[in-house]
C-alpha positions as CSV (number, residue, x, y, z in Angstrom):
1,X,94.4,67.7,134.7
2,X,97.8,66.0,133.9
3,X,97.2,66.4,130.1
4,X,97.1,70.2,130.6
5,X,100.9,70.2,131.6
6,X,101.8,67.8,129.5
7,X,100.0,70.2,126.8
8,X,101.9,72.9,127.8
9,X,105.6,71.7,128.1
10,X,104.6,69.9,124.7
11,X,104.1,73.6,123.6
12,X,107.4,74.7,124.6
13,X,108.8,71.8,124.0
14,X,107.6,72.2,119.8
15,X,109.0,75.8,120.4
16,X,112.5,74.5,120.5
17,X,112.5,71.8,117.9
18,X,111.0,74.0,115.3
19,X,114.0,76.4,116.0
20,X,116.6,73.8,115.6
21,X,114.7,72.5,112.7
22,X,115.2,76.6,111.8
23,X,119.1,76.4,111.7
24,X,118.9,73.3,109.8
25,X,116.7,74.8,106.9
26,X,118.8,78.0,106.9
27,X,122.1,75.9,106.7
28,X,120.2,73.8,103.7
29,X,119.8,77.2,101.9
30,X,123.1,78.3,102.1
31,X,124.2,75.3,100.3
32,X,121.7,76.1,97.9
33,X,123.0,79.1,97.3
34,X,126.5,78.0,96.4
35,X,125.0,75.7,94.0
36,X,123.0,78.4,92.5
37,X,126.5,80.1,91.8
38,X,127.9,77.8,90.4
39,X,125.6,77.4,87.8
40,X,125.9,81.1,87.1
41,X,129.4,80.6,85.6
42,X,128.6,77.9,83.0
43,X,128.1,80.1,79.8
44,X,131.5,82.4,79.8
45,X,129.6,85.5,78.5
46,X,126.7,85.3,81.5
47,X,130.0,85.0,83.7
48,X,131.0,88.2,82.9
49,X,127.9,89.8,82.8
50,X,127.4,88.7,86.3
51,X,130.8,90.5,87.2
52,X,128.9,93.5,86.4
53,X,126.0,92.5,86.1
54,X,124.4,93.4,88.9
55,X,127.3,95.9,90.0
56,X,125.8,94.8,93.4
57,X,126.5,91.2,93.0
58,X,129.6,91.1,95.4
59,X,128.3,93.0,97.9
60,X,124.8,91.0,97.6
61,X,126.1,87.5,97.9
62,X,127.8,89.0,101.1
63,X,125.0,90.7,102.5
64,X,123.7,87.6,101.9
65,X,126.2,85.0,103.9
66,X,126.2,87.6,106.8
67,X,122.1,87.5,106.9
68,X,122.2,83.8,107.0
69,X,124.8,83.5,109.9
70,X,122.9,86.3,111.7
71,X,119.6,84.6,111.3
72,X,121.4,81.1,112.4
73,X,123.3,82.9,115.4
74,X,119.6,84.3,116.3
75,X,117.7,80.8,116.2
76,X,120.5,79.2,118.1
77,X,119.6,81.6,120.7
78,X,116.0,81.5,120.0
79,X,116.8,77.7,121.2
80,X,118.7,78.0,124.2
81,X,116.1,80.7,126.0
82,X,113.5,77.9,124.7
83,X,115.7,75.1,126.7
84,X,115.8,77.9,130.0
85,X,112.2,77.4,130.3
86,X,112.0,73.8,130.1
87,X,114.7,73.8,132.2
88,X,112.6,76.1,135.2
89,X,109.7,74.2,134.7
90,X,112.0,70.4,135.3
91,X,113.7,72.4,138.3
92,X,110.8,73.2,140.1
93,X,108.1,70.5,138.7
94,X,106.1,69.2,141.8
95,X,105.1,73.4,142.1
96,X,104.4,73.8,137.9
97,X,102.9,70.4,137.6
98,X,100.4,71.5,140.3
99,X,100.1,75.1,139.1
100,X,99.5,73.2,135.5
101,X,96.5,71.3,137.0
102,X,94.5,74.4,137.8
103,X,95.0,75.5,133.8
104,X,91.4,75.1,132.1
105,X,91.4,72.3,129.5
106,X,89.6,75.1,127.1
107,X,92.6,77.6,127.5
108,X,93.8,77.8,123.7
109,X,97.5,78.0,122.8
110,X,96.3,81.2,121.4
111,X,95.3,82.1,124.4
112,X,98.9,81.2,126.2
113,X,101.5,82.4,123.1
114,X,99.4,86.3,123.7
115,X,101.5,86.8,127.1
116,X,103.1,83.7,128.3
117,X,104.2,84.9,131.3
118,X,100.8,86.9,132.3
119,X,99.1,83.6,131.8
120,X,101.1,82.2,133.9
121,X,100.6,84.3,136.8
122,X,97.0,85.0,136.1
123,X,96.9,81.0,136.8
124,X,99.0,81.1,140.0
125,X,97.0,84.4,141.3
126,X,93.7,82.5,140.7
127,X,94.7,79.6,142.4
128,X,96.5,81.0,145.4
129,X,95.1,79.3,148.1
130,X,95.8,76.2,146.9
131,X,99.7,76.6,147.0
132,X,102.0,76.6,150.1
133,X,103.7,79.5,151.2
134,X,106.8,78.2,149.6
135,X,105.8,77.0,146.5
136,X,103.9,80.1,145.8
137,X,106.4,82.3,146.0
138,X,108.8,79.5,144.1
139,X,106.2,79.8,140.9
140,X,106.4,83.9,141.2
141,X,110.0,84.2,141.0
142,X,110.1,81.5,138.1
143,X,107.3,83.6,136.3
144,X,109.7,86.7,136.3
145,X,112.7,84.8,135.0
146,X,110.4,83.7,132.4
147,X,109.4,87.5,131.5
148,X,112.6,88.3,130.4
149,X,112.8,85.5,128.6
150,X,109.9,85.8,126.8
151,X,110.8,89.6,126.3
152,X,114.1,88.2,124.9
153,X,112.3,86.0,122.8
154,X,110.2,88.2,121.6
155,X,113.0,90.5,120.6
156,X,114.7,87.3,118.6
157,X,111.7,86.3,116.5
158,X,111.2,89.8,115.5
159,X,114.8,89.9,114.3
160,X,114.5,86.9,113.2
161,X,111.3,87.4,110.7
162,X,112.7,91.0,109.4
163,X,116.3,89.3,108.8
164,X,113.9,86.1,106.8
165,X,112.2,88.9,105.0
166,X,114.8,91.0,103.7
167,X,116.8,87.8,102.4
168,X,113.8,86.3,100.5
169,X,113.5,90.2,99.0
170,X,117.2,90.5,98.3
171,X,117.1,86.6,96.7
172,X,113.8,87.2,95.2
173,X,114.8,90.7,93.6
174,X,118.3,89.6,92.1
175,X,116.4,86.6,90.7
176,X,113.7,88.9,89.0
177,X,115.6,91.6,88.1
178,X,118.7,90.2,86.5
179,X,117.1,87.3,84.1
180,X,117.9,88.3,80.7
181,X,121.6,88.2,81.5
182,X,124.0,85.8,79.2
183,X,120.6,85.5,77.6
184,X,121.4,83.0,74.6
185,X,118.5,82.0,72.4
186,X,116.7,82.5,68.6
187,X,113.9,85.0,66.7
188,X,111.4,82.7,65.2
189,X,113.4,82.8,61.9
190,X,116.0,80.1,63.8
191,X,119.0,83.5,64.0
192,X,121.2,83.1,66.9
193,X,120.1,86.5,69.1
194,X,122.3,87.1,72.4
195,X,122.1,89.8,75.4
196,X,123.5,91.9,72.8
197,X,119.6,92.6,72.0
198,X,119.5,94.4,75.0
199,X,122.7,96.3,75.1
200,X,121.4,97.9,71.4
201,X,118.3,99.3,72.8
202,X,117.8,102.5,75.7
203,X,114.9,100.2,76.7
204,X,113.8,97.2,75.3
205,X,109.3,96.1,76.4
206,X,109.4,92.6,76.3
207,X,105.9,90.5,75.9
208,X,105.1,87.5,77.1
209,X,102.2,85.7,75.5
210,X,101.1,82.3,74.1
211,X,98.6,81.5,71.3
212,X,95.8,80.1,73.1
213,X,95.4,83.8,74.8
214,X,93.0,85.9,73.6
215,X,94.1,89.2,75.0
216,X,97.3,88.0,73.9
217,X,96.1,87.7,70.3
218,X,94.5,90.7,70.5
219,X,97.4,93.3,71.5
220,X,100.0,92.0,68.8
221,X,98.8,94.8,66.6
222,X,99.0,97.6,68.9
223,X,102.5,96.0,70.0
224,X,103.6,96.4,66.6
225,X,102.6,99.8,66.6
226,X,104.2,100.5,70.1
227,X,107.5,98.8,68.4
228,X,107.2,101.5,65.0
229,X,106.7,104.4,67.8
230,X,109.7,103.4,70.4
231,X,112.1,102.5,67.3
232,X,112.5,106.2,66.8
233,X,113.2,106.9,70.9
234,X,115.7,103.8,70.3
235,X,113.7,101.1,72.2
236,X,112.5,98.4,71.0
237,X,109.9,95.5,71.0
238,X,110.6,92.0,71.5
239,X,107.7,89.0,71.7
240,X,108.0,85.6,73.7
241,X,105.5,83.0,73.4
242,X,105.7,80.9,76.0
243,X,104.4,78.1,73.4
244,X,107.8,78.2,71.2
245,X,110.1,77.5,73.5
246,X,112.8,74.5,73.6
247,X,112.7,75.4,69.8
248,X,109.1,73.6,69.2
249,X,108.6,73.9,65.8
250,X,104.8,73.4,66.0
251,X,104.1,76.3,68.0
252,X,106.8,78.5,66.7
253,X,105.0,77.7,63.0
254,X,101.5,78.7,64.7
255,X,103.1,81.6,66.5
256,X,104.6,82.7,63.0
257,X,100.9,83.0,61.6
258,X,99.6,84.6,64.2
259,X,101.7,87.0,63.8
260,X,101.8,87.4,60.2
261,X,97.8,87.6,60.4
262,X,97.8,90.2,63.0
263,X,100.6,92.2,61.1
264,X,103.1,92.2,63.9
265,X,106.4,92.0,62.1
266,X,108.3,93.0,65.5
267,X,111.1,90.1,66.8
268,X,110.0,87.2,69.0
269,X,112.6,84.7,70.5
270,X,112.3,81.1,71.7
271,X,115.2,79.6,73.9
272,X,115.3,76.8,76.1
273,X,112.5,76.4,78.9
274,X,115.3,75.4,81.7
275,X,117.4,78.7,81.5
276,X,117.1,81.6,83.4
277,X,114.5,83.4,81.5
278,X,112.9,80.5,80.6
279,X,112.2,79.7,84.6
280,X,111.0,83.5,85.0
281,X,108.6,82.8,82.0
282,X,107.5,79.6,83.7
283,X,106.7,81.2,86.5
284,X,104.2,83.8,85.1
285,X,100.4,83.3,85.9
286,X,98.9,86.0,84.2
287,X,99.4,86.7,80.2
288,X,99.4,88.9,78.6
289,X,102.6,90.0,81.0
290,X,105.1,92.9,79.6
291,X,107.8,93.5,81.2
292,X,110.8,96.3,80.9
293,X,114.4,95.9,80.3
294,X,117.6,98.0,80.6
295,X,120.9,98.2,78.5
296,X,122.4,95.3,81.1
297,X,119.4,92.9,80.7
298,X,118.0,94.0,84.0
299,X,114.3,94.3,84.2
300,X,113.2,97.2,85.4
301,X,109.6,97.7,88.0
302,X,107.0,95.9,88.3
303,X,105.7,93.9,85.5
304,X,102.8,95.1,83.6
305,X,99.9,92.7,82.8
306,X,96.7,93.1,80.9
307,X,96.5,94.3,76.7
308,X,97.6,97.2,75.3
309,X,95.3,97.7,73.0
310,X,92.9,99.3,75.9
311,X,94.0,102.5,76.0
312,X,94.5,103.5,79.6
313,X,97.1,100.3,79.8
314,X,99.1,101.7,76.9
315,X,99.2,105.0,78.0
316,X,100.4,104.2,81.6
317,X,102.9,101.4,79.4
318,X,104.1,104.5,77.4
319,X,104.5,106.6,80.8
320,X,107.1,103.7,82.0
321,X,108.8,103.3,78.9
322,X,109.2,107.4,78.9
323,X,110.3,107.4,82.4
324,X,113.4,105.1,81.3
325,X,114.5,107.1,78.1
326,X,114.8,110.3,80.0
327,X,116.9,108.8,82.2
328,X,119.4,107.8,79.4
């Protein structure tokens, strides 16, 4: 019965190591974050992009140091209501170790993390003959200390996930969003091409696609087409296969006949597999993927995957793109 207890504290005992491992992680990331900085001012024109770049990028990066202290302040906490506990249980332990021994061997922590505190009692209640007058009423008043803590606990992890949440979404988003900026690369033809791309065009649809993809293969006409349409709305159509970058010369020369056989004369670009776009276009599990982006090299929505040359995908495509030019 001895294993039960030792279960139990063990489970508390978890509790407050994983939140101190918590405040270690989240200190890790801020670090992280400084580094990730840091890198943003290498190329002098992404620098002052990223002054205006994302207008929000001030505010963002303090949004962002406030949510990490927060979310550090809150696990410290988390920790020292986890250490109350123990502490309650090593005050009194003659009365829990015994109250412990009555806990079926089959009782899940799933079973325990529901309602700590009802479990608790639930056990003592059951077992009440078996405790003196004294001890009972010990184990009662610790349960109700531990309610509020649990309550408080409760309270902190649910603080603690939403604060977790909404920095991953605010990281995530300004990651996404923002990757064409102090964008620095070459059209297929070996011409230097800059953000400056962008900048030209109300909207510019840029596809991602690689010359093993059939779909892929299979849309460059009706992209070319698309281009020819948005041209005249001032957009634009741009093409990166993922198979050209880093400047490979064996798939930019395959790319080039593709596209020549398909008669898709709209620009593609190649650029180096480590920048920013490059790590966005790395990261993409689905092709073909097209994607829309604004004046300031932002993308904007969701990204749009499958071809376009099935009809209903081009004309919810062309509803996006339309959406974006009568906003301009």
């Amino acid at each position: 019965m001895k294993n039960k207890s030792s279960s139990v504290n063990s489970m508390k005992f978890k509790k407050a190591i994983a939140a101190s491992l918590a405040i270690l992680i989240l200190l890790a990331f801020t670090g992280c974050g400084t580094s990730s900085n840091s890198a943003a001012t290498e190329s002098p024109k992404q620098e002052d992009t990223s002054t205006s770049a994302a207008t929000e990028s001030p505010k963002q990066e303090d949004t962002s140091t406030t949510a990490s202290s927060s979310s550090i302040e809150s696990n410290e906490k988390l920790n020292d209501l986890y250490q109350q506990e123990n502490q309650i249980f090593a005050d009194h332990k003659n009365a829990w170790d015994k109250a412990f021994g009555f806990m079926s061997k089959n009782t899940g922590d799933d079973t325990m993390n529901e309602n700590y505190a009802d479990f608790l009692a639930n056990t003592i209640e059951s077992n009440k003959d078996s405790f003196s007058e004294e001890e009972y009423n010990t184990l009662s008043k610790d349960i109700e200390t531990i309610r509020g803590i649990e309550e408080e606990i409760t309270k902190l992890e649910k603080e603690i996930a939403a604060s977790d949440s909404s920095s991953s979404s605010s990281s995530d988003s300004a990651e996404s969003t923002g990757v064409f900026h102090g964008f620095k690369g070459k059209d297929l033809d070996g011409n230097d091409v800059d953000e400056s791309l962008f900048a030209q065009n109300k909207v510019t649809v840029v596809n991602f696609w690689f010359s093993g993809c059939k779909p892929c293969v299979e849309e460059l006409s009706k992209l070319n087409e698309l281009n020819d349409k948005i041209k005249e709305m001032g957009g634009e159509v741009v093409g990166i296969n993922t198979d050209t970058l880093d400047d490979n010369q064996d798939g930019i020369k395959e790319a080039k006949e593709i596209l020549k056989a398909k008669g898709a004369s709209y620009k593609n670009l190649t650029f180096d597999s480590d920048s920013t776009v490059g790590k966005y276009a790395g990261n993409i599990m689905a092709f073909p993927t097209t994607v829309l982006v604004d004046k300031d090299g932002n993308i904007i929505g969701e990204p749009f995957m499958g071809g376009i040359n099935d009809q209903s995908n081009y004309e919810q495509l062309m509803k996006q793109i339309q959406s974006i030019l009568d906003q301009e």
